[in-house]
Structure formats: C-alpha cells, structure tokens
N, C-alpha and C positions, 0 to 999 in steps of 0.2 A: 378418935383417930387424929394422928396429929398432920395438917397440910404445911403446906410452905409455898409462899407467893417468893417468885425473882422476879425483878426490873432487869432490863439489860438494854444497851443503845442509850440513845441522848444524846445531844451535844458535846458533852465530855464525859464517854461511854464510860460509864461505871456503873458496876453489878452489885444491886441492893437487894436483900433476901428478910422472909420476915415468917416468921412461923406461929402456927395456933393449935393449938384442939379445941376437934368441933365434935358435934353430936350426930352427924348423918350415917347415914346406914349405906348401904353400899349402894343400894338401888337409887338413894337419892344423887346420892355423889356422881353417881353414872349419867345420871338425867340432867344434872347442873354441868358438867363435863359436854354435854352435847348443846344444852341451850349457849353456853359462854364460851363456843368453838370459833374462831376466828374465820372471817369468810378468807378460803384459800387464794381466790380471786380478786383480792385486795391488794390494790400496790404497798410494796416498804417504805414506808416515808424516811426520807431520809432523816436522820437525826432523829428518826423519832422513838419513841420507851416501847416496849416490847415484853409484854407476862407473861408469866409462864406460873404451873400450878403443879405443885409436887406432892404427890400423895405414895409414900411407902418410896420405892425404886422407877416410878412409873412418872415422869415429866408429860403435860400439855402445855401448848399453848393457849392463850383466853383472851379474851377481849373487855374488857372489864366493864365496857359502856352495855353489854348485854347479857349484865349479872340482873337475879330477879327481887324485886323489891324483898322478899322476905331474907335475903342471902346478902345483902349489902352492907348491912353492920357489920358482919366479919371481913367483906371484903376491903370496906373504909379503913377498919381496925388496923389490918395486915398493912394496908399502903400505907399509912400514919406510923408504921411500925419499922416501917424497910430499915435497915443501916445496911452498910459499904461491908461488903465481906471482898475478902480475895482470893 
C-alpha cells in the first residue's frame, strides 16, 4: 500500500509531502495509526511542523516523536524525502 507523509506550518509555512509503499496489512496500519495519534490536548505551537499520514482517501494526523522503533526507517525515509508541493 502506498502512504504519504505531509509537513504543514513552520516559520515560512510551507507544505512538503513525501510518499512510499510499505508492506503492512491493514491491522497493522490501524494499530500504528493509534500509537502515533497525536495527544488532542496538546497545545499548537506556534510556528511549529505539523504531520499528517495519508493512506488511500483517508488523512491522520501523527506525531512522529511516537512512531515505534521497528516503523522508523520508513518514517525517517518519508521526512528525508519531503519536497514543497503546491
């Protein structure tokens, strides 16, 4: 299946996007979708980057700091990968 990480926000908000195919199964996807769930109760930082995880039609947001050691490769990949879409 193929994901798609967005950046959005920053100092000079610009929207970077970066896409992969990965091997997870649905059940996984679903479980990692709930650990890297952003606590809702968390203030916006100003100026600060903002992810989001796009799978098929279906946008999350994520937290990147609470992805789990065996999912990090792809996630390092993706953020290494961003470029400026418009």
């Amino acid at each position: 299946m193929k994901i798609k990480l967005i950046r959005t926000g920053g100092f000079i908000p610009i929207t970077k996007a970066a896409e992969t195919e990965v091997n997870l199964s649905d059940k996984e996807l679903a479980s990692l979708l709930v650990i890297i769930k952003p606590d809702p109760a968390a203030p916006r930082i100003k100026d600060g980057n903002y992810y989001e995880l796009t799978v098929g039609s279906d946008s999350t947001p994520v937290d990147l700091e609470k992805v789990p050691d065996e999912y990090r490769d792809i996630f390092s990949k993706l953020k290494s990968d961003l470029k400026i879409i418009k």
